[in-house]
C-alpha positions, 0 to 999 in steps of 0.5 A, spaced: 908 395 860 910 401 863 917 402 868 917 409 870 924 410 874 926 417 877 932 421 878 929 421 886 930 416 890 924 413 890 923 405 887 922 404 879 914 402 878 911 398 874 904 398 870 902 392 866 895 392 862 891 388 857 888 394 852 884 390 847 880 397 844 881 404 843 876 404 849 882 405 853 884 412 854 882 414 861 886 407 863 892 410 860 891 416 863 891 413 869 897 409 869 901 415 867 898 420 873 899 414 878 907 413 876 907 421 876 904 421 883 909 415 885 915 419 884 913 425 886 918 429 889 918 432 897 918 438 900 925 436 902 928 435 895 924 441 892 930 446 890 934 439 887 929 437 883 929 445 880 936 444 878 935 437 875 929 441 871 933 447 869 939 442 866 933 440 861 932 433 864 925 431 865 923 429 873 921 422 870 923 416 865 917 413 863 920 406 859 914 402 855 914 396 852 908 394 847 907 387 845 901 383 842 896 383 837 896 378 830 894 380 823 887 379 823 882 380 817 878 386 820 884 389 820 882 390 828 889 389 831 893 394 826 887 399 828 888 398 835 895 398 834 895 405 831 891 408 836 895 406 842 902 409 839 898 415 838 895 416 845 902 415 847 904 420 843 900 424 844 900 423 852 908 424 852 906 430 848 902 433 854 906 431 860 913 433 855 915 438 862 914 433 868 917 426 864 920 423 858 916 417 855 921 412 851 918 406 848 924 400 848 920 393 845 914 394 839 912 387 836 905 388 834 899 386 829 902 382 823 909 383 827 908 379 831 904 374 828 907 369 824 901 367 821 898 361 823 
């Protein structure tokens, strides 16, 4: 899941999704570019989002949880667990100016799986 909340005043928005394969880049891009759009700022608040920006603080607070996956004998949910890590590392890292991605829950593959 994702909860994006903003220093503006709109609502917090919440995202969840079911990703099963490494297929799934342009979702998560898409999730991101609509929680941005969602909190975008108006005209009105232009210049207080400028100083907000100049104090080093991003526009948008991105607070993901990841759960699922199990320890399977392909190895499968290991890989798509470290496949989804990296594409968010790697979204946080091309969005870095316009908001700041903190991932709060992690419980995946063989964490959590208790092995029955």
């Amino acid at each position: 899941s994702i909860q994006s909340i903003s220093s503006g005043q709109s609502p917090t928005l919440f995202s969840l999704a079911h990703i099963d394969g490494s297929l799934y880049s342009e979702c998560l891009m898409e999730m991101i570019e609509i929680h941005v759009r969602h909190h975008q700022l108006d005209e009105e608040r232009e210049e207080e989002n400028a100083v907000y920006q100049k104090r080093g603080k991003a526009k948008l607070e991105l607070v993901i949880d990841i759960v699922g996956g199990f320890d399977d004998d392909r190895g499968a949910s290991t890989q798509i667990s470290s496949w989804l890590l990296e594409a968010l590392a790697h979204l946080a890292e091309d969005h870095q100016d316009i908001l700041n991605m903190n991932i709060r829950t992690c419980a995946i593959s063989y964490l959590n799986d208790d092995g029955n």
